[in-house]
Each structure stands twice: as C-alpha cells, then as structure tokens.
LOTOR-22196 format. One record per residue: x, y, z of N, C-alpha, C in turn. Coordinates in steps of 0.02 Angstrom, whole numbers, plus 50000, padded with zeros to 5 digits. Layout:
% LOTOR-22196
XYZXYZXYZ ...
//
This chain:
% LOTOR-22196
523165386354990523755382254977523855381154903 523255381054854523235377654803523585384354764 523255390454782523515397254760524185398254766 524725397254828525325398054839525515390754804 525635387154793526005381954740525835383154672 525355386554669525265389654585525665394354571 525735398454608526315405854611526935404154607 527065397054667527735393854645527855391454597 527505387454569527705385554498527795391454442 527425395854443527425399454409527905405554409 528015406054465528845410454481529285404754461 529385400654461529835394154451529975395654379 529385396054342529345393954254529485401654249 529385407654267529875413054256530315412454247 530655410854301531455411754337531835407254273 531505400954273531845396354237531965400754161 531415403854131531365404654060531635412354066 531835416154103532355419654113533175417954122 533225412254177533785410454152534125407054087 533555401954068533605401954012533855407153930 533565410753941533695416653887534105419853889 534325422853978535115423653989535825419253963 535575417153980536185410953964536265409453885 535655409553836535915408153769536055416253741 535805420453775536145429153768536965428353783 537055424753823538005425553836538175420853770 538035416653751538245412353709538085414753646 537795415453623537695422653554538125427753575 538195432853614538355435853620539295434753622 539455430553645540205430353646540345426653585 539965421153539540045419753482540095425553437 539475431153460539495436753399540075439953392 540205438753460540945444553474541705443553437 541675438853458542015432353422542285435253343 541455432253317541505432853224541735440453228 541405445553268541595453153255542315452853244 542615451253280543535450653297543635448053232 543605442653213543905439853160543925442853077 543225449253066543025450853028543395457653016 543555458953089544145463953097544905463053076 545125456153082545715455553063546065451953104 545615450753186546185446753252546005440553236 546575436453245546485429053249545985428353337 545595423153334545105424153368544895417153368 544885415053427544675408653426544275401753497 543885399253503543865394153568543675387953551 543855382153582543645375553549543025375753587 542675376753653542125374453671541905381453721 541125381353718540765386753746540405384553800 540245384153862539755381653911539585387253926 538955387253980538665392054021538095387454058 538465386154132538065383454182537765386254236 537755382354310537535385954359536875387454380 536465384054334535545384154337535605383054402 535205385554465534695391054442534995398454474 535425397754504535675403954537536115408454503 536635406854471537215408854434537155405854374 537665412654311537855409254264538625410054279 538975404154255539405398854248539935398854179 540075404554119540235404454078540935400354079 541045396154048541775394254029542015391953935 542545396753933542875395153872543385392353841 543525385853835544105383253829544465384453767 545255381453781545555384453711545475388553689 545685395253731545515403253673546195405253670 545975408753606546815413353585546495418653540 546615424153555546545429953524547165433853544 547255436653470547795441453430547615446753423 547725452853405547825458753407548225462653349 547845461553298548505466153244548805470853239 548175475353263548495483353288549025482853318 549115481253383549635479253433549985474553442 549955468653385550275464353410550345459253470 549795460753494549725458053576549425450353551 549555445453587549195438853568549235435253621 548425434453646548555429353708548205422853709 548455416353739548195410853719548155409453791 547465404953816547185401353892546955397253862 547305390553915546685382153889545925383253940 545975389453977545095391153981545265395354035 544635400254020544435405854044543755407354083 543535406954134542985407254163542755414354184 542045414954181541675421854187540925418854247 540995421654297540315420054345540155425254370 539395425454374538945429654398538435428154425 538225429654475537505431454534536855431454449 536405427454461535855425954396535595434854419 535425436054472535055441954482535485449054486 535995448354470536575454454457537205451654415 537085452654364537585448454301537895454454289 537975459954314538345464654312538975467754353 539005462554378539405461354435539745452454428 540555453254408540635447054386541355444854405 541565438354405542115437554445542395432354372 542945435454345543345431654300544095427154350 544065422654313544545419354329545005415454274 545665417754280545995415154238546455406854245 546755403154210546915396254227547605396554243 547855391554274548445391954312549035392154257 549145392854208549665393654141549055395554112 549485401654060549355406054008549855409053969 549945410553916550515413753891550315420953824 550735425753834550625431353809551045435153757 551055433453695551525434053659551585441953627 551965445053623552095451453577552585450753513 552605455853490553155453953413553935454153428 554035454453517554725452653523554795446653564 554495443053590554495437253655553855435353660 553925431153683553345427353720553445424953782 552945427553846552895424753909552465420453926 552795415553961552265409353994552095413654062 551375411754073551285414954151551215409254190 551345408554242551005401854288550735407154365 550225403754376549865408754435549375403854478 549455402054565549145398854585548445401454602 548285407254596547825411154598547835420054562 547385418054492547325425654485546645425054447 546345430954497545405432154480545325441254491 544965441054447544615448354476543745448454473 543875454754506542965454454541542955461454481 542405460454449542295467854430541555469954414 541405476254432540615480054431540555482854377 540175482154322540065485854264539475489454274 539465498354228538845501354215538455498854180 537835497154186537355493554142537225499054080 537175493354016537255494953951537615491353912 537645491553852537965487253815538685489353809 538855494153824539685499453833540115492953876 539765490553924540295487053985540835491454005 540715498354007540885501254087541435498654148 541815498454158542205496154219541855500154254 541495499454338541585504654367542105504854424 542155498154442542555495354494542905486854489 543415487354515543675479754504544035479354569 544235472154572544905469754617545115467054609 545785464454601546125459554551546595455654612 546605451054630546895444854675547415439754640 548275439454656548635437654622549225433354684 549285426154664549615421454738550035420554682 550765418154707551035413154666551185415654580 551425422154565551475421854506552085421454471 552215418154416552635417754361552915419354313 553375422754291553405424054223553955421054172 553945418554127554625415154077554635418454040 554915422854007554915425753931555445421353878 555285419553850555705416053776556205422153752 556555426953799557195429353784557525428253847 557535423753896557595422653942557815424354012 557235430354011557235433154077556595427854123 556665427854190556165426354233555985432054292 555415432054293555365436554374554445432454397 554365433954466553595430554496553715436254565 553075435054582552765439654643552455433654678 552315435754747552165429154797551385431054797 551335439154808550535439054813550365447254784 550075447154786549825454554746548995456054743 549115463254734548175464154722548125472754697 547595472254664547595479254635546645481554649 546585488654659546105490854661546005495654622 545195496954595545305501654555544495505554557 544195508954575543675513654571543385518954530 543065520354485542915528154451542825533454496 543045539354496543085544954552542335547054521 541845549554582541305552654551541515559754540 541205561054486541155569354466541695570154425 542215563654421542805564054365542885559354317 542625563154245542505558554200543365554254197 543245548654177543875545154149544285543454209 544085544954249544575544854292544375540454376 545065534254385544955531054432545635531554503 545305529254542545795529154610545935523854621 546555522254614547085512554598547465513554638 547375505754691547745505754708548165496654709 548845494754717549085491554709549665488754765 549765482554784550235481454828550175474454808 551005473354813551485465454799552065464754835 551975458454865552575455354926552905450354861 553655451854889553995446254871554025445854810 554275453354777554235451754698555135452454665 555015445854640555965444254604555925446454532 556315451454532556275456954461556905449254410 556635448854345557315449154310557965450554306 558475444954342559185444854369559495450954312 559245449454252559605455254192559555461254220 558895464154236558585472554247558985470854316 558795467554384559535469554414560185469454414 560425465654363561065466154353561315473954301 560795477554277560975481054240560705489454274 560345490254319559875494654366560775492954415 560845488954468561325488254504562015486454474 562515486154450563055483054430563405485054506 563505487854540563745486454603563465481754636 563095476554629562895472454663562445472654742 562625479754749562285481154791561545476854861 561085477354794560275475954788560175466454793 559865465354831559575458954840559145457354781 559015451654753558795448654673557945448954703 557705449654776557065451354786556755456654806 556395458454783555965465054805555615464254847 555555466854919555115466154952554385466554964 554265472554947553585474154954553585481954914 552775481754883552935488354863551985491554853 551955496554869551065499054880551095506654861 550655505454801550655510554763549625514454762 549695519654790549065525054800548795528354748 548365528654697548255533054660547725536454626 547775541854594547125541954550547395544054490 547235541754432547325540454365546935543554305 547035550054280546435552054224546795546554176 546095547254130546345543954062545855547753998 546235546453938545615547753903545255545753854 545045539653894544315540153861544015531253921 543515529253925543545525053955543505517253974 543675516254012543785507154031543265503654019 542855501853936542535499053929542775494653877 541975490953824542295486953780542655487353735 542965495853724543115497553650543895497053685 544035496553737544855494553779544925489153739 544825485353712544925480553707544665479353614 544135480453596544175481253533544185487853478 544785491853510544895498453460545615500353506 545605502653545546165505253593546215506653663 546795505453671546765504353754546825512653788 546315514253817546465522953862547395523153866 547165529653881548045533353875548185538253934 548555534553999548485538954060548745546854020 548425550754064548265557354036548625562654092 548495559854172548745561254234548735556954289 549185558754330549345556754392549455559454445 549125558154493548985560954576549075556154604 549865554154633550215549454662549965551454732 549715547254780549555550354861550105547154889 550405541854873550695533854909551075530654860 551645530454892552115525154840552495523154898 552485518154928553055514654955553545508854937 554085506954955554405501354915554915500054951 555175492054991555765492054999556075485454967 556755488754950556985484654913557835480954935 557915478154973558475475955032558495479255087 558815486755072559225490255127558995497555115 558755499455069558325502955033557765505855043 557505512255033556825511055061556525518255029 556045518355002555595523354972555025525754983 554865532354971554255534354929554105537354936 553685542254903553585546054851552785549854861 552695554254828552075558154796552265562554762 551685565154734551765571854691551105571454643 551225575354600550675576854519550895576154454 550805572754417551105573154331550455574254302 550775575154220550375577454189550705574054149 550265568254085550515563354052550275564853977 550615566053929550775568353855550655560653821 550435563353736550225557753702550625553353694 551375556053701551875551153689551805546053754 551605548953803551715545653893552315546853928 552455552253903552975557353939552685559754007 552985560854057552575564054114553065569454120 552635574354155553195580654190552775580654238 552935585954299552705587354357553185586454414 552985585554459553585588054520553305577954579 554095576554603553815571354628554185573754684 553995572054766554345574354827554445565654825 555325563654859555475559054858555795557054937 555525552154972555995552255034556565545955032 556855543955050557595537555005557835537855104 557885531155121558295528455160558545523455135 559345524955158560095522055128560235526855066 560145530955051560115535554988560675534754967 561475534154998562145533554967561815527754937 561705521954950561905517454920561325515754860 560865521354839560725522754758561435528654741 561555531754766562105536854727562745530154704 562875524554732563335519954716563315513854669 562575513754661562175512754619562285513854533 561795519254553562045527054483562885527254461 563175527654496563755528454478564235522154446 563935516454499564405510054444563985507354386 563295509954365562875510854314563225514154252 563745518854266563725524054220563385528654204 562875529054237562105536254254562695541354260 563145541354330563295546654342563995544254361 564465548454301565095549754306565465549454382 565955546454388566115546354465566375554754507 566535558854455566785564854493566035568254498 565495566054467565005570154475564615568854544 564605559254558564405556554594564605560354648 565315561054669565605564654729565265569454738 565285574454705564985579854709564115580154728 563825575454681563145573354712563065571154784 563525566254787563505563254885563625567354923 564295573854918564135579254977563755583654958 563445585954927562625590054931562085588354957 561765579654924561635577454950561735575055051 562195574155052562305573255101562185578555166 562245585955132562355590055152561395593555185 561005590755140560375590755144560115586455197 560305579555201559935576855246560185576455298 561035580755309561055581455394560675586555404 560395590955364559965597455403559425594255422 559215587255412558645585355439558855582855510 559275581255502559355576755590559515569655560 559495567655509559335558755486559995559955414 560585558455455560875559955381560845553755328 560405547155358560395541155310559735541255275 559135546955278558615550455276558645554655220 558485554155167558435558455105557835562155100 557605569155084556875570955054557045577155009 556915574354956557205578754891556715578854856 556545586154823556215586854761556445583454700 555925580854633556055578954586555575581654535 556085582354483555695588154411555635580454366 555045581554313555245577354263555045583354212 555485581754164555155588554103555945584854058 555565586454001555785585853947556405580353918 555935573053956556145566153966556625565053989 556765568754024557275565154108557055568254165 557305563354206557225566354301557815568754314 557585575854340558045581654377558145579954448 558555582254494558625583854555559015591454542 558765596954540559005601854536559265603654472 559685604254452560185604054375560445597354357 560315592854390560665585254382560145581454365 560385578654303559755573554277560095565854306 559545563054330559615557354353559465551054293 559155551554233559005547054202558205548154165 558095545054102557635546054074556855543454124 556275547654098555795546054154555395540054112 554955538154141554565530554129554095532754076 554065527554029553615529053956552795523154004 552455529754014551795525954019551435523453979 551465525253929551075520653847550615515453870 550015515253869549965506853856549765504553822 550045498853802550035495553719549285492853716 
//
C-alpha cells in the first residue's frame, strides 16, 4: 500500500511539473510571438494572458487583442480569444472566438456578431503548426461593414482534411442555411427583382491544391494561393432557383481559374432575365440565348431543367461563344 501511494504521489508531482512547464511554454511562447510580430512591423497587441485548467486541460485565454497586418492590410481586433486543449494531446485544439469582433481592411471595417463560432483543429507535431484537419461551427452570424452593407448566415460549418499522398492539398467541405447576402450585391446581381433577399442553403464539396502549406507562416509571411480545384459538389438554392455544379480548374498566380464546369440550373429562364435586366446580356442577345437554351433542355425531357457546359479561360465564363461574365478572383489576401 505504502508502495502504491508513493507512485501516486509521485505520478502526481510529474503530471503536475509537466503541466506546469506546459503552461508557462504557451505563455512565452505566445508573448514571444507577439514581440516577433511587432519587430516585424504589425501592430500587435493583448491586455491580459491566462492559461488554466490544472490538471487536465490547458485553458489559454487572451483578452483585448488586435493585430494588424501591413503587408495586407488586414487588422483584426477581439475583447478575447480562447485556445483549449486535452493536457495529454495539446495538439489537437478547439479555438473559440467571442460573440463581437471586428475586421478592418484599408477600405471598411466589419463588425462580426456570432452566437457561436469555434473550430476544432489537429496539428502535425513540430514547431511548423501544420493544419492537418479542422472543423469550423458557425450559429447566428453577422456582418456590418462601415460602407453599409449587412448580410448573416443562421448556421454554417466547414470541413477541411490534408489528402494523403497530396502535398498541399486538402478536401473542404462547406454548408450554410439561411444566408442574407447584402441587399446592394442583390440589388445589383438581380435588378429584375426577381431573387428573394435570402439564400437558402448552399453545400459546397471539394479538394483544394495550394501552394505551399496551412501552417504558421499563413499567418506570419503569406497566406497559400489556391493553385486547383476539383469541385465534386456544389449545390445552392436560392428562391425559385436551383443549382449545381462540378468540374476541374486550374488556378493562376493572379487567381484566375480556367477549366471546364458542368452546370445543372432549375428555373434557368429566370437567370437569363436576370442577366439581361443586369445589362450582362443585351436583350436581342438574351432572346436568342433563351431559344437555344431552351432548345437544349427540351431534348432532355425537363424543359425548366438546364445542363450546360461551362469554359472559364481568359477571365470570363463561356457557354459556348457567349460570355456570361467575368470569372471569380480567388486571391486570398
């Protein structure tokens, strides 16, 4: 007996003087990080540092932070930021952000408000911090921008994995109910009025090269630069509307994509009516688009049933000889 309470104590005074040392390692360590930033040039800053949770978990919380970004211009300010982890797998960690935050760039600034947004994420052990996997959980979100657009999502979530055997490269996936775009982008996407001010739902499949990878230098040197795309899944409906999509791109330094997207569209006139009181597409052209179109999806049997090829090359989307509009700048800042 006297032997097993000696072992306990003594696994005890381990454990303890391990957690111990952990815990002032996060606190050096995010202080160091800290001064690194500032020595670099980002404004960089927190009023108070904790790290609790003895004896099972550490407990990191940082109040009052704001870090800037000179390169980019990016600047984000939280009245606190929390980081928790399992004491016996600190490599594996669940951030959580506070219910207001705001994110300023060199043209606007957005307030966020969010009744829930956390992610889970698995890092490769090493000092790199590795993404290997995450999940990101989003209720209730907000957005204000100080040029005064608004848009929020009711719930959302994103997944994201490293493919084995493919460097740089992960399989994301994403889905959000109930998301209200900026009355402007629909008033200016629809001027026929068409489109309901809410988005329904939308679930997006993928795998993503990039190049180079989702570790700490994302964040202090440059953010990866999708490289490609292997869309499996895109669905989306949006009133009366209804989408989606696959195909392959291939994504240029600018974040130009080309490649071929197969598109299926129920209610499809009523994007051609769309396009057209947009000014996209001239009204005698429109005509001419709606009976071709048209002419395609009665050979299916479903003439309210669209499935059309789509080109992107040399920054617009084709449908045949008809450019539909410039394609999406993937950049990320």
């Amino acid at each position: 007996m006297r032997l097993i309470l000696t072992v306990a104590i003594l696994a005890a005074a381990l454990w303890s003087g391990y957690w111990a040392l952990a815990a002032r390692g996060l606190e050096t360590g995010i202080a160091a990080w800290v001064e690194t930033r500032r020595a670099e040039g980002w404004a960089a800053d927190y009023a108070d540092l904790q790290v609790a949770g003895f004896p099972l978990r550490f407990e990191t919380t940082l109040s009052d932070l704001a870090l800037a970004d000179p390169g980019t211009g990016l600047a984000w300010t939280a009245p606190a930021f929390r980081i928790e982890a399992e004491a016996h797998r600190p490599n594996r960690v669940l951030a959580i952000w506070p219910e207001v935050q705001q994110i300023a760039t060199p043209d606007e600034t957005i307030a966020i408000g969010a009744l829930r947004m956390e992610g889970r994420l698995g890092f490769r052990p090493g000092p790199a911090l590795e993404v290997m996997q995450a999940a990101y959980a989003l209720e209730e979100v907000s957005l204000a921008s100080s040029l005064g657009w608004e848009a929020s999502l009711a719930r959302g979530e994103m997944t994201a994995a490293l493919v084995e055997g493919r460097e740089d490269t992960h399989r994301i996936g994403f889905a959000a109910e109930q998301v209200r775009l900026p009355a402007r982008l629909v008033a200016l996407v629809d001027r026929a009025g068409i489109l309901p001010g809410l988005f329904e739902h939308l679930r997006i499949d993928a795998v993503l090269g990039f190049d180079a990878p989702w570790d700490r230098r994302a964040i202090e040197e440059r953010r990866p630069q999708i490289t490609r795309i292997e869309l499996t899944r895109l669905d989306a409906k949006w009133g009366d509307l209804e989408l989606s999509a696959a195909g392959v791109l291939d994504v240029d330094a600018a974040g130009l994509p080309t490649g071929m997207l197969t598109v299926r569209a129920t209610n499809w006139r009523d994007m051609v009516a769309i396009a057209r009181a947009s000014g996209r597409l001239p009204g005698g052209l429109a005509d001419r688009l709606e009976e071709a179109l048209g002419l395609i999806a009665g050979l299916s049997g479903r003439p309210e049933t669209l499935d059309v090829p789509l080109r992107l090359a040399a920054g617009q989307t084709w449908l045949g000889p008809v450019p539909l509009g410039p394609v999406p700048d993937f950049t990320i800042r």
